[in-house]
C-alpha positions as CSV (number, residue, x, y, z in Angstrom):
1,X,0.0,0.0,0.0
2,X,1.3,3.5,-0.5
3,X,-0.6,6.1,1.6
4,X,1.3,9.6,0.3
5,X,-1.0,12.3,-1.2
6,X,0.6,14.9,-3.4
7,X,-1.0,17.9,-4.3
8,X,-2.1,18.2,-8.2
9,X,-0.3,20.3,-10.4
10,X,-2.1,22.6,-13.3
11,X,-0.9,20.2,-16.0
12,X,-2.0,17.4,-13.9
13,X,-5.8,15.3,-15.1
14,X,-7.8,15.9,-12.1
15,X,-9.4,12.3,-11.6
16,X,-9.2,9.4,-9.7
17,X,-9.4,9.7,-5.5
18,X,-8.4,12.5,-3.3
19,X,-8.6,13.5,0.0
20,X,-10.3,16.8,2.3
21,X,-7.4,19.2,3.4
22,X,-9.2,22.2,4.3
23,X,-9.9,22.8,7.7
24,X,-13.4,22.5,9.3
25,X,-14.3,20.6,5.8
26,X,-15.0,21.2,2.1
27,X,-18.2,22.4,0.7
28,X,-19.9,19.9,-1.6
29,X,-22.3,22.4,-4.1
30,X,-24.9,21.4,-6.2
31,X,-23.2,23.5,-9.3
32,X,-19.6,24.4,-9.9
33,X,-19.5,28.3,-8.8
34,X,-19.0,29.7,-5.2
35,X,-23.0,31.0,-4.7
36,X,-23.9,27.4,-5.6
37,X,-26.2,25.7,-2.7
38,X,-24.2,23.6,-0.5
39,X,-25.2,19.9,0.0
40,X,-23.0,18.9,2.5
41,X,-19.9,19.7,4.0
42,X,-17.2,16.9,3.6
43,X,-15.2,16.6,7.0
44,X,-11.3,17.1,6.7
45,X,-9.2,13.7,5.2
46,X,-12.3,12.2,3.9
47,X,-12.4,10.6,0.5
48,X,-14.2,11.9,-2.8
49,X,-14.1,10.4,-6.5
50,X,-12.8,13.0,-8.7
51,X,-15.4,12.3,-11.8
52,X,-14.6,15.0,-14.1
53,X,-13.4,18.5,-14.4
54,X,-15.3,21.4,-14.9
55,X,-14.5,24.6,-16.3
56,X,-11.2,27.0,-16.3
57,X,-9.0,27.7,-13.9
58,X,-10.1,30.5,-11.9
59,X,-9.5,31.9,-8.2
60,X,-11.7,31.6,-4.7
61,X,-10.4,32.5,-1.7
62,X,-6.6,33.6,-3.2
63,X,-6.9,29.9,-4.4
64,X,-6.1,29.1,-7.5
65,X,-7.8,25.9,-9.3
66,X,-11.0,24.3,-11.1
67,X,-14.3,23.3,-10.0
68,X,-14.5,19.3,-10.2
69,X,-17.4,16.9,-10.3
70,X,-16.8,14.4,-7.1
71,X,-18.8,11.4,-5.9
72,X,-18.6,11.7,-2.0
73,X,-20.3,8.2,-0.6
74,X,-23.6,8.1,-2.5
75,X,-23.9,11.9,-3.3
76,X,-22.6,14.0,-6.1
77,X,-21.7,17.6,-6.4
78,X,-19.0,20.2,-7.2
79,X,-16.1,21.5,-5.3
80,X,-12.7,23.0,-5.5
81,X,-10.0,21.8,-6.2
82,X,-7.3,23.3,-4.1
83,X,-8.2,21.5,-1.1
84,X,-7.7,18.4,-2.4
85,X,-4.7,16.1,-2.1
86,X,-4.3,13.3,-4.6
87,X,-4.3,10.1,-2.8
88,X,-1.6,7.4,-4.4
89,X,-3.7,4.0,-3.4
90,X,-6.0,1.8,-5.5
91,X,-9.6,2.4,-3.6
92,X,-11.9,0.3,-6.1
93,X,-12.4,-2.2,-4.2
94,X,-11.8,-0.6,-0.9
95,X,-14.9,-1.5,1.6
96,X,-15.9,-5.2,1.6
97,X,-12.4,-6.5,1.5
98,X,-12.2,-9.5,3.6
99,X,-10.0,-11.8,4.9
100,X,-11.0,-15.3,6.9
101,X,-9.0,-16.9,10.2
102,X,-7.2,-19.9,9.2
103,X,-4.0,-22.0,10.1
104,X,-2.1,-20.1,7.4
105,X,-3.9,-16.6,8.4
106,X,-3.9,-15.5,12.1
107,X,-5.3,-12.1,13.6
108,X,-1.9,-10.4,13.5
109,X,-1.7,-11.7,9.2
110,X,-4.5,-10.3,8.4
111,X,-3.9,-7.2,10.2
112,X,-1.4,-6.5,8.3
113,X,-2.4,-7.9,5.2
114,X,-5.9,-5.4,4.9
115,X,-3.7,-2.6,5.7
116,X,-0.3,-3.7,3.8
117,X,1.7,-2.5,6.3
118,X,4.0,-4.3,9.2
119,X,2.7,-3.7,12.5
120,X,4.5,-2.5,15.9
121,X,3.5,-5.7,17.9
122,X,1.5,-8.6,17.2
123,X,-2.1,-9.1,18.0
124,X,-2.7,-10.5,21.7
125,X,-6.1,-11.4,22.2
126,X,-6.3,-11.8,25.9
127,X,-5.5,-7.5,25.7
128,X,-8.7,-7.2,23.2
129,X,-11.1,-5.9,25.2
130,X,-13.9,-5.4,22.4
131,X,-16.1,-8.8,24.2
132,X,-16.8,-9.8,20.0
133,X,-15.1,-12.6,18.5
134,X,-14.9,-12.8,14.9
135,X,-13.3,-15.5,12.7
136,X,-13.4,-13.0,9.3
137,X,-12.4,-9.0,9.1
138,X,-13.4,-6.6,6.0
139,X,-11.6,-3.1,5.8
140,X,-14.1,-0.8,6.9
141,X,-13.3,2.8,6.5
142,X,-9.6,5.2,5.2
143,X,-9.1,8.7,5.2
144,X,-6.0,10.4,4.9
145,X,-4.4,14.2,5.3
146,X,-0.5,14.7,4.2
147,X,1.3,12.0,5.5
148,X,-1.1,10.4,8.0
149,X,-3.6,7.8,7.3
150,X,-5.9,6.0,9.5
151,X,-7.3,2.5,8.2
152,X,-10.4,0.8,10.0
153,X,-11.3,-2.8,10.3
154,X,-14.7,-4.3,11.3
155,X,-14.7,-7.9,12.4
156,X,-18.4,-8.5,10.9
157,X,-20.2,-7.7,7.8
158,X,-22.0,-4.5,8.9
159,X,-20.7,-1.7,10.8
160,X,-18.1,-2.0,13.4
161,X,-19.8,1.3,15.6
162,X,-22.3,0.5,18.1
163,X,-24.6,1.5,20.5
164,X,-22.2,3.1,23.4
165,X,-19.5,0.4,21.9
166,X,-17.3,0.0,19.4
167,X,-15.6,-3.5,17.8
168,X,-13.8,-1.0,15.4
169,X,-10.0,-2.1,14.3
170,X,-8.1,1.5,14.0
171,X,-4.4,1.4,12.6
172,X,-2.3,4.8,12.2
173,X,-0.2,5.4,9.5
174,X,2.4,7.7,9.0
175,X,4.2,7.7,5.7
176,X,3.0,4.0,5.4
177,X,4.4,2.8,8.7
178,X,1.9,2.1,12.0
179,X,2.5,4.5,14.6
180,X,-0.1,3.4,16.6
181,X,-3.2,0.8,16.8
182,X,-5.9,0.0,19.4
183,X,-6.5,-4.0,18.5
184,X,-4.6,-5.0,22.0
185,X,-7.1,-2.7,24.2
186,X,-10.0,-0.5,24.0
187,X,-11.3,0.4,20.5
188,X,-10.9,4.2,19.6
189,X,-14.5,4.1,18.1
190,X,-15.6,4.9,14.6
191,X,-12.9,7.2,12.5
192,X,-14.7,10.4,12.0
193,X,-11.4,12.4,10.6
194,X,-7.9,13.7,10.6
195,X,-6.4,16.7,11.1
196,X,-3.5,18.7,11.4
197,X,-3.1,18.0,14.7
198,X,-4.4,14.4,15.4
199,X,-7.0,11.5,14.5
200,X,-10.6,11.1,15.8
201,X,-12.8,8.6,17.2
202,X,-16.5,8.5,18.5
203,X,-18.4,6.4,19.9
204,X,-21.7,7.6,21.0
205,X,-25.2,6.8,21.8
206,X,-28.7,8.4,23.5
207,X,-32.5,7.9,23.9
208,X,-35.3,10.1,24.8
209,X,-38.8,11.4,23.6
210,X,-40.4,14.4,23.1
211,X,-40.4,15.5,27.0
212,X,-36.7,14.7,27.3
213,X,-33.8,12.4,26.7
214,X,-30.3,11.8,27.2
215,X,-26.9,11.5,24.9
216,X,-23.9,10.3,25.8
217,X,-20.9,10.0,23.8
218,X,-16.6,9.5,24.1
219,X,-14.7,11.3,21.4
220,X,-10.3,9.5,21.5
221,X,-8.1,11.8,19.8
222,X,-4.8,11.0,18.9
223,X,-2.4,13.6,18.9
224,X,0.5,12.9,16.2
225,X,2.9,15.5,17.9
226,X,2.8,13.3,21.3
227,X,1.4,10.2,20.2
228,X,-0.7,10.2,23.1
229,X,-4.4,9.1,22.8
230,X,-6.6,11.5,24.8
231,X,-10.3,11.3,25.4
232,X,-13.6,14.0,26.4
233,X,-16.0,12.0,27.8
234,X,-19.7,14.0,27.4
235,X,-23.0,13.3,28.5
236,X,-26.0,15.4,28.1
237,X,-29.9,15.5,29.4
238,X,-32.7,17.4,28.6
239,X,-35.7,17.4,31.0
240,X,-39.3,19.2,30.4
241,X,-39.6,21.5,34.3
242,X,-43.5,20.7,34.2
243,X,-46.1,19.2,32.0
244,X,-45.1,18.0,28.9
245,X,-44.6,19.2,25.9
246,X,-45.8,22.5,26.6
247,X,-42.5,23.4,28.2
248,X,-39.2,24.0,26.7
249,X,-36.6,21.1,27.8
250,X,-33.6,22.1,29.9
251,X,-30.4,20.7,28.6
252,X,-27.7,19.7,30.8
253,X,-24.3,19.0,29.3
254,X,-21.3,18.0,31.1
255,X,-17.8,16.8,29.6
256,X,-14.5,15.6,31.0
257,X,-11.3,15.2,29.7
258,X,-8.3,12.4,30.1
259,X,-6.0,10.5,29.0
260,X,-7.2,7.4,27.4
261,X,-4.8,5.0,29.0
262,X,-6.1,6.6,32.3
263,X,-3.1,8.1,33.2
264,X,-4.7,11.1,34.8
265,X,-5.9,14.5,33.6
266,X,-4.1,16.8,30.6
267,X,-3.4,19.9,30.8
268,X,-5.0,23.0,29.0
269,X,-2.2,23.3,26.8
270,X,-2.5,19.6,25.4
271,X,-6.3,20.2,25.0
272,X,-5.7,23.2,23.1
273,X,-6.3,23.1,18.9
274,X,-7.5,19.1,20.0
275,X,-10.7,19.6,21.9
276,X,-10.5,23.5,22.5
């Protein structure tokens, strides 16, 4: 596998896969000029298709580039081009790769023959504490910003995320080497995207009805600089104060912040550009 990204020139044919490296996200418009209705807003490292390009160069922004046609999951629109970064791997037949246990194939060979890469340590199952035991693994979800990738495996055929769990495989890739992996411990939860500064997780989950409810969710970040994995930990209610539904819900939100590993508290200066 060969995770790099590199920038497209103005000679270069704007096609094929790329990845989101604006911050906050890229636009997706239903037509190729900057008044154009957004759709959606792509979040940072995810993937698009590159279909076609549209247009002449022209500048948004101080941002010189085209408008291009992109497929972003099942939805189709126009963005621009500039803050996209070519991504050098063959994504075809990306989700729904999937590899069996067998003599010849055990947890740590599949591993790191999904995400064609040698990892750190091997797989030790009495550390995995996801409580689901698979005998088959399909590659689940990718993103990638500048040199850091992060590649997720699910050990079933639907979605790894669950309700308030996770069974989520995360590896973390830097120029095409692991740098870090949760398989022996906690899962990180389901990749939502990568910045600058590190890689996220969620894992979430609430109920209610119309006189109140409650949401609680775990959001692991990890921070490339440190390579520490750090976690806010939120939980929110909202309860009507008399007869319902006449009365507007108070919300209650609380979060905390640690280390992931439970090593105590970070500081205000870790948490900063992460979670603040």
């Amino acid at each position: 596998m060969r995770v790099r990204e590199s920038y497209p020139s103005k000679k270069e044919s704007l096609k094929g896969y790329f990845s989101v490296n604006a911050d906050g996200g890229l636009r997706l418009r239903e037509n190729p000029n900057i008044q154009s209705k957004v759709i959606l807003t792509i979040p940072e490292s995810k993937i698009v298709n590159i279909l076609e390009e549209v247009g002449e160069i022209e500048t948004n922004d101080d941002k010189k580039g085209k408008w291009v046609k992109v497929e972003y999951g099942r939805t189709t629109g126009y963005v621009f081009s500039p803050f996209l970064g070519r991504v050098k791997r063959d994504l075809n037949n990306f989700k729904g790769k999937s590899i069996k246990l067998s003599h010849e194939k055990n947890h740590t060979k599949i591993f790191e023959t999904l995400i064609e890469s040698k990892l750190m340590e091997p797989y030790d199952q009495s550390k995995d504490r996801r409580g689901y035991q698979s005998n088959e693994f399909q590659l689940e979800d990718y993103a990638a910003r500048n040199d850091y990738s992060v590649i997720s495996i699910s050990p079933r055929k639907e979605s790894c995320a669950g309700y308030l769990h996770s069974y989520c495989y995360n590896f973390i890739l830097k120029n095409d080497n692991v740098i870090n992996t949760d398989m022996n411990g906690e899962s990180y939860g389901e990749l939502t995207h990568i910045s600058k500064k590190a890689a996220f997780f969620t894992i979430y989950g609430g109920e209610g009805d119309e006189c109140g409810g409650a949401l609680e969710s775990h959001t692991v970040a990890f921070v490339f600089k440190t390579k520490k994995a750090l976690v806010a930990r939120s939980g929110s209610s909202e309860t009507c104060p008399n007869e319902c539904p006449y009365e507007k819900p108070k919300v209650f939100t609380k979060t905390i912040y640690e280390y992931l590993d439970g090593g105590g508290t970070p500081s205000d200066s870790e948490l900063r550009g992460i979670f603040k």
